[in-house]
Every structure is written in C-alpha cells, then in structure tokens.
C-alpha positions in Angstrom: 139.9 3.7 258.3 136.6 2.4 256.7 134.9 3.1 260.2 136.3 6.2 260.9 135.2 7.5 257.4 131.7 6.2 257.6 131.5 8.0 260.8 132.6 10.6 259.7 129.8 10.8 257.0 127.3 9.9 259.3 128.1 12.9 261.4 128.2 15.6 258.3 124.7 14.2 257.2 123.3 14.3 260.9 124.8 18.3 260.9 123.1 18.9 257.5 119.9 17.5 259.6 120.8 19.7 262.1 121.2 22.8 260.7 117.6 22.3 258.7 116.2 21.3 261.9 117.3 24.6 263.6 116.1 26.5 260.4 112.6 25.0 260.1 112.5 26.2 264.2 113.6 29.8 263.5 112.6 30.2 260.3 109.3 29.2 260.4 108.8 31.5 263.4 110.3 34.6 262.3 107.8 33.3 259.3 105.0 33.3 261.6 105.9 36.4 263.2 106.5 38.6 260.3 104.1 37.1 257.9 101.1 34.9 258.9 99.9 36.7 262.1 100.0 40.0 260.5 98.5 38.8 257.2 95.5 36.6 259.5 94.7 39.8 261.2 94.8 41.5 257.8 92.3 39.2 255.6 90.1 37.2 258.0 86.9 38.7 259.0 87.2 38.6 262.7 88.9 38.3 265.6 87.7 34.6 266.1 88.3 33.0 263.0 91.9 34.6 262.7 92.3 33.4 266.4 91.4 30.4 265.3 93.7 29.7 262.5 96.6 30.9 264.2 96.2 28.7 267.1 96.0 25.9 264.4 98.7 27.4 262.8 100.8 27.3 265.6 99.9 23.4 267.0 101.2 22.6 263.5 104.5 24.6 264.5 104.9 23.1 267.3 104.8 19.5 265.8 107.7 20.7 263.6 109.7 22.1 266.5 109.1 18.3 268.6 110.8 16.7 265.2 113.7 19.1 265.2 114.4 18.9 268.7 114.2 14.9 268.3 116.9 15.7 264.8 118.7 17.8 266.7 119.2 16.0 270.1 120.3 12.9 268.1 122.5 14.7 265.9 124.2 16.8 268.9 124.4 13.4 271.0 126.3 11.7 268.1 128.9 14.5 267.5 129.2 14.5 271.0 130.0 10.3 271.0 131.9 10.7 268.0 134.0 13.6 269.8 135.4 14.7 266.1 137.1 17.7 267.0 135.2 19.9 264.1 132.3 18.8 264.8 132.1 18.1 268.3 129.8 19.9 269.8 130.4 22.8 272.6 129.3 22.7 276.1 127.7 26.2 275.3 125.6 24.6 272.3 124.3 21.8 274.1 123.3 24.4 277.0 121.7 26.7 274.4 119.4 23.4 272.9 118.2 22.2 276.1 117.4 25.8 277.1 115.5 26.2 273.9 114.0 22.4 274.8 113.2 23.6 278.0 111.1 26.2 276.7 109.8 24.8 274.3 108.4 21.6 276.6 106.7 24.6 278.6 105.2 26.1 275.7 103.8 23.0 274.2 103.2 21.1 277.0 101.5 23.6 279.0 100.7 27.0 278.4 99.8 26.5 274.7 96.8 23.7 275.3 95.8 26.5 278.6 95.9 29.0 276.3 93.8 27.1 273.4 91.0 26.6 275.9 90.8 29.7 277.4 90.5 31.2 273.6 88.1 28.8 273.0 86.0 29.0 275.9 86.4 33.1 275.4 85.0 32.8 271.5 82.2 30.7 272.4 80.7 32.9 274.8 77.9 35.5 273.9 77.3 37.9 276.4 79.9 40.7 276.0 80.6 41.7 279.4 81.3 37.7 280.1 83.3 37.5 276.6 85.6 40.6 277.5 86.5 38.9 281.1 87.0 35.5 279.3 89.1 37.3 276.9 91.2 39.1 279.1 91.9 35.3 280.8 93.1 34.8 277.5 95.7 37.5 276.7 96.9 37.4 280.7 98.2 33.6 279.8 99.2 34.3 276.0 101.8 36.7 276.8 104.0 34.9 278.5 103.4 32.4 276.0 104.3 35.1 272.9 107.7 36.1 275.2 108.7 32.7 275.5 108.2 32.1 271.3 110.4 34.9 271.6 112.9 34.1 274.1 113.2 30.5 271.8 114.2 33.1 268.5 116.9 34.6 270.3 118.3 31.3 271.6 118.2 29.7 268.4 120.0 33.2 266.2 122.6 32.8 269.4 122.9 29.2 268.6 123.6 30.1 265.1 126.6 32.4 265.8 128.0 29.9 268.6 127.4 27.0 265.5 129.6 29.6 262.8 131.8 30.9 265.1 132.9 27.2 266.7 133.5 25.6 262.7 135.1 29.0 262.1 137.6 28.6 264.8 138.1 24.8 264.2 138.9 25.0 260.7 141.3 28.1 261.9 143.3 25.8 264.0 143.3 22.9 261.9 144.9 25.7 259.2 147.3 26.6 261.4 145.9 30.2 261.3 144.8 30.6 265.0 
C-alpha cells in the first residue's frame, strides 16, 4: 500500500511538472507572439537591433522548450510505467508530444542556428543591393521556421483539450457517470 501510494504521489507531482512544462511552451509563445515581437518592432530603433533581440529572445525560448520536453517526456514515460488508469497517458498524447518534439528538434536543431546566420550575415552587410538579397535569404528560411512555431501552438492547445478531456472522462467513469 505504502508503494502504491508513494507512486501515486510521485506521478500527481510529475503531472503538476507536466502541465507547467506544457504552459511555459505555449504560454511563453503565444507571449512572444502577441507581446514581445510586436512591442521589439514597436520601441527599438531598427530593424537590426530588434532582429537581434528577438533572435536572442527566442534561443532563450528554445532552452526552456528542451527542459520541458525533458519534464514532459519523463513525466509521460512514468504515467505510462505506472499505467494508473487516471493518469495514464493516451496513445493520442504521447503522439501529439513527439509530434511537437519532432518539430521542435527541427526548429532548434536546424533551421533556427540557419536562420541566425543568415540574419547575421544579412545585418552585417553594407551595400544595399547585397543587404536586400542577403535579406531576402533570410525571410525565405524564417518562414517556414515562424509556421512551424506555429504548427507547435496548435499541437500543444490540442494537447491541452486531449489532457482535459481524458481526466474528464476518467473521473466520469470512476463516478459511475459515463
């Protein structure tokens, strides 16, 4: 009984973690989205300096999505071992996180540092016919990356619902109300 209880604790803690994990990853974009990038293009003086920050901005973002993958992962792999039936969790959640993993590997582990250089490179050049070229570079590679930011809010919202609606239904049944 002991076990089963500390287990049982252990997993309620790791879904807290969880849950704060997947709210730092959509919060703090739909943060970015709504509030830093338009307030950067807002205040700063130029195009390169705001470009600047939110790259820097967004490297620090991406360190906080790697720590709530690695919260999340762990946490989904032990409900999962655990295999309480409340807290278990669904085939359809751990598709959804290793979708959103997916994307985000791509994002961090490839386009982003392309598209870092390429700004880089673009702001340090002079020449204005060279600059606009370089530029152009530059937005060609950061929209997919801006769609894929994107396609990672949806999944996580989704991920919330598929998160309410499976405890929803789970305490249903255990109520006898299904």
């Amino acid at each position: 009984m002991m076990e089963s209880r500390a287990s049982l604790w252990i997993s309620r803690i790791g879904l807290t973690l969880e849950w704060v994990a997947l709210g730092v990853w959509v919060g703090g974009l739909v943060i970015l989205v709504t509030a830093v990038i338009p307030a950067v293009f807002n205040t700063f003086g130029g195009q390169d300096s705001g470009g600047f920050f939110l790259t820097r901005t967004f490297e620090g973002f991406n360190r906080a999505v790697l720590v709530a993958i690695v919260v999340m992962v762990a946490g989904m792999g032990w409900r999962r071992w655990v295999q309480h039936p409340v807290m278990a969790p669904t085939t359809f959640e751990m598709v959804l996180l290793g979708v959103m993993v997916l994307v985000a590997g791509i994002i961090i582990g490839v386009l982003h540092p392309q598209a870092a250089r390429l700004q880089a490179e673009a702001f340090a050049i002079k020449d204005d016919t060279a600059r606009k070229a370089a530029l152009g570079a530059f937005f060609k590679l950061h929209m997919p990356v801006r769609a894929l930011y994107m396609v990672n809010l949806c999944l996580g919202i989704v991920l919330m619902g598929v998160r309410v609606n499976h405890t929803l239904h789970t305490w249903r049944v255990s109520k006898g109300q299904a």
